[in-house]
C-alpha positions as a Markdown table, in Angstrom:
| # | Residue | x | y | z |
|---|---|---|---|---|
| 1 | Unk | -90.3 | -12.1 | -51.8 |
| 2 | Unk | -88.9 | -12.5 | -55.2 |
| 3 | Unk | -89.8 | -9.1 | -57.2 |
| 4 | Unk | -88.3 | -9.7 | -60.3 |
| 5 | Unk | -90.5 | -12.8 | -61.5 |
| 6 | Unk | -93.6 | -10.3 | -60.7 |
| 7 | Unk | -91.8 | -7.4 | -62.2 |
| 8 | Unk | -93.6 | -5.9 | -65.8 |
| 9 | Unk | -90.5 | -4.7 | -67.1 |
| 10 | Unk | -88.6 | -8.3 | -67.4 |
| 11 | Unk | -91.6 | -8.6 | -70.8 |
| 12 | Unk | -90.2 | -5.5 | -72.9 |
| 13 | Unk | -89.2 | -6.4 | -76.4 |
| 14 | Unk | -89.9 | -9.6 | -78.7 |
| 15 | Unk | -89.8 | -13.4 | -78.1 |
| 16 | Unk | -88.2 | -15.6 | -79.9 |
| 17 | Unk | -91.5 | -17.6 | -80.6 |
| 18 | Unk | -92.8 | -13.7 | -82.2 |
| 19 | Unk | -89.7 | -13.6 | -83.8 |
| 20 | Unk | -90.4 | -17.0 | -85.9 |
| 21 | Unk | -94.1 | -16.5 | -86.3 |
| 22 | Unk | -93.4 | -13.0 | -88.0 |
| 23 | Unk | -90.7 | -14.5 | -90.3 |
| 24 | Unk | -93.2 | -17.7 | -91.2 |
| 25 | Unk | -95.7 | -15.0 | -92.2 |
| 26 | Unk | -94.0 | -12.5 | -94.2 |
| 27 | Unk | -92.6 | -16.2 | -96.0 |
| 28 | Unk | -96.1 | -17.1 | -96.9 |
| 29 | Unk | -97.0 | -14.1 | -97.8 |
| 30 | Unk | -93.6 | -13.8 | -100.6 |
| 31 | Unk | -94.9 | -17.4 | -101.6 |
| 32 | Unk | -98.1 | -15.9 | -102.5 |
| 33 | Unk | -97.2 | -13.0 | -104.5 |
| 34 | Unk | -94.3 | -14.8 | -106.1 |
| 35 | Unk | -97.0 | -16.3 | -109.0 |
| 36 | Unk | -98.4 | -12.6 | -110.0 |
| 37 | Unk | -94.5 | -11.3 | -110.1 |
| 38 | Unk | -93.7 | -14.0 | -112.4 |
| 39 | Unk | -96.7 | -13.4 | -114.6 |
| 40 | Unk | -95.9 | -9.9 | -114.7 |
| 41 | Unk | -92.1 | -10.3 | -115.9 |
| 42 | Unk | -93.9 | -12.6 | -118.7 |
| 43 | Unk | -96.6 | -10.3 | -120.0 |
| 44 | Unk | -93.9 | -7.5 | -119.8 |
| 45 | Unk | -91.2 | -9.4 | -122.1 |
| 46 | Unk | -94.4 | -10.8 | -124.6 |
| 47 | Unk | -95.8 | -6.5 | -124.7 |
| 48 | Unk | -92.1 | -5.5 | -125.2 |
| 49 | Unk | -91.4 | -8.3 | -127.9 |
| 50 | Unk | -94.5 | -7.5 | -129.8 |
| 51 | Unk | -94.0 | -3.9 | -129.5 |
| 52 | Unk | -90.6 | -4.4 | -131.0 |
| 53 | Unk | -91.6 | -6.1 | -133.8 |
| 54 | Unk | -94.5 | -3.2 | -134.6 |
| 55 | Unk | -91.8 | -1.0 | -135.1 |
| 56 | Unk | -89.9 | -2.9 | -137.1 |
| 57 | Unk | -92.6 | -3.4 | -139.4 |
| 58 | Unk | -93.9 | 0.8 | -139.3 |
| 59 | Unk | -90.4 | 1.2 | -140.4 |
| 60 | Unk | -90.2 | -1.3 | -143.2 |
| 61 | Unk | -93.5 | 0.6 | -144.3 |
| 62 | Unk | -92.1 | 4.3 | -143.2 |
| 63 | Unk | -89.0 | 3.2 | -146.1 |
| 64 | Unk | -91.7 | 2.1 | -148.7 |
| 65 | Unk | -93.4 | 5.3 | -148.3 |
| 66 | Unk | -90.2 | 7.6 | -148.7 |
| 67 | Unk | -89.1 | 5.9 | -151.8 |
| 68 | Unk | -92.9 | 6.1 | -153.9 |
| 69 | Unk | -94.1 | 7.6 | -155.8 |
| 70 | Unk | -91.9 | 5.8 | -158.6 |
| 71 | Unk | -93.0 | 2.1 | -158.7 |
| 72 | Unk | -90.0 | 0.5 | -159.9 |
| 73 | Unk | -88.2 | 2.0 | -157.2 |
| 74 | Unk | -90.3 | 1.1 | -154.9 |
| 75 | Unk | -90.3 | -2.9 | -156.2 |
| 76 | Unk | -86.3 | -2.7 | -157.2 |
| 77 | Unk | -85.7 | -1.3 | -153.7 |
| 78 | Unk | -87.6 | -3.7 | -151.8 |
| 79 | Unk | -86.6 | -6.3 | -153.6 |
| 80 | Unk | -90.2 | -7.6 | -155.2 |
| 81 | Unk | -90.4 | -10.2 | -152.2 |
| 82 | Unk | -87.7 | -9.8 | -149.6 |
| 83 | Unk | -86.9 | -11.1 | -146.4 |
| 84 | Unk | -84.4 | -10.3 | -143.5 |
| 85 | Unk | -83.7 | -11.0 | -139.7 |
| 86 | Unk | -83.3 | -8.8 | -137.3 |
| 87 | Unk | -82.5 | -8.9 | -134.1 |
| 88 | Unk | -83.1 | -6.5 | -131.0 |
| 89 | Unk | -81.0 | -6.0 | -127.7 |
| 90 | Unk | -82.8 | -8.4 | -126.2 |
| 91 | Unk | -81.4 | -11.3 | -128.5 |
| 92 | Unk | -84.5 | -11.8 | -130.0 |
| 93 | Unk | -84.6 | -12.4 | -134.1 |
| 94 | Unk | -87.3 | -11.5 | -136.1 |
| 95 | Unk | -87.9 | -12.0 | -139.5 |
| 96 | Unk | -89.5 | -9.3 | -141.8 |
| 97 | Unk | -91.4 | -10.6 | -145.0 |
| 98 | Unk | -92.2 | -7.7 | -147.7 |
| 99 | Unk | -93.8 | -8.2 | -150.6 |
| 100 | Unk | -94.7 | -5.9 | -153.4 |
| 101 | Unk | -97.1 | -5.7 | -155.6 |
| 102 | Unk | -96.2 | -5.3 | -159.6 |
| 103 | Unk | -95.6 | -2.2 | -161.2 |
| 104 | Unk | -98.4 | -2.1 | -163.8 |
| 105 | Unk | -96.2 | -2.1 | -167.4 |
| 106 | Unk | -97.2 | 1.5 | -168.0 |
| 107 | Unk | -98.7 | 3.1 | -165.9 |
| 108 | Unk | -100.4 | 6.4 | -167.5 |
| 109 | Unk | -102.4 | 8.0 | -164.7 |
| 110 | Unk | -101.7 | 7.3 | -160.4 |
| 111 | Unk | -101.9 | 4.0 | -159.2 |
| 112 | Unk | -101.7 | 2.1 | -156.3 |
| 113 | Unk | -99.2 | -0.7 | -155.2 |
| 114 | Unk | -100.2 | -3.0 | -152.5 |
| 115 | Unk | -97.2 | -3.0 | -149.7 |
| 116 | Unk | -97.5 | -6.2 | -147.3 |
| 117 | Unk | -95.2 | -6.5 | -144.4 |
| 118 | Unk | -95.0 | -9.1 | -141.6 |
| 119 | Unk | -93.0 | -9.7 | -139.0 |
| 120 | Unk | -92.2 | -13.4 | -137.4 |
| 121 | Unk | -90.9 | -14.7 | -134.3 |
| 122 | Unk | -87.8 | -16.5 | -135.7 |
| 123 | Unk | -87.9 | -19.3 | -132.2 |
| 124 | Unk | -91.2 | -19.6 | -131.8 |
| 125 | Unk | -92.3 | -18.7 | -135.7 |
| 126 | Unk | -95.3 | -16.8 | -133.7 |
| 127 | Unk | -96.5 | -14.0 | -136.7 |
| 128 | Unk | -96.1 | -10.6 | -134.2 |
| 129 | Unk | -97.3 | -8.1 | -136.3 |
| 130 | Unk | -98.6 | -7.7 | -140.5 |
| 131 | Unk | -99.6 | -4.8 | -142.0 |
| 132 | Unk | -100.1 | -3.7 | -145.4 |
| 133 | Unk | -100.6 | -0.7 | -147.3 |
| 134 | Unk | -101.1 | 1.0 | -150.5 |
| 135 | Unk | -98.5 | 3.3 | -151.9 |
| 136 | Unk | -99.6 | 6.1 | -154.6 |
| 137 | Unk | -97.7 | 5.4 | -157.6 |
| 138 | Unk | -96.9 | 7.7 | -160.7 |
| 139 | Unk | -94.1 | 6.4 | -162.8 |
């Protein structure tokens, strides 16, 4: 009689053929979620490049609102119509477009100046983010 060919503990542990069938399925399943990983990265680089440039542009507007009430300051300061780039730690440049309204010749009670701000994509010229807002003017 040959026992060991009958003998249940010759089966312990995993085949070779289980071995490859396990691999080939965790592999299809990798290929499967590798499309919603890749969409993910994306979204998350367009929401951190858009919030990027809103803060840009709140701070262009925080700086308009520390300099008023005096509207020649705030025009001489910000240049009437100014533009710069800048660029965040990402590598990606923006450009910032501020234009202000003109200081009334004399101005003999409060006023308001129209503040525009907008902020561009410089690569894909993609506008990110425009705001504008009216500063209370005195002088």
């Amino acid at each position: 009689m040959n026992a060991s060919l009958n003998d249940p503990r010759d089966d312990e542990g995993f085949g070779m053929v289980e071995v490859v069938v396990s691999m080939l399925m965790i592999a299809l399943l990798a290929i499967a979620v590798l499309p919603i990983l890749i969409q993910g990265l994306r979204v998350s680089a367009t929401n951190s490049t858009i919030a990027t440039a809103t803060q840009i542009l709140n701070d262009k507007l925080e700086a308009a609102r520390s300099i008023a009430p005096q509207c020649s300051l705030v025009y001489s300061t910000l240049n009437g119509t100014e533009t710069a780039t800048v660029v965040d730690p990402r590598g990606v440049s923006f450009r910032v477009d501020t234009v202000v309204d003109t200081c009334p010749a004399s101005i003999t009670t409060a006023r308001t100046v129209a503040v525009s701000v907008s902020v561009t994509r410089i690569d894909t010229n993609a506008a990110l983010a425009k705001a504008t807002t009216r500063l209370l003017v005195t002088s």
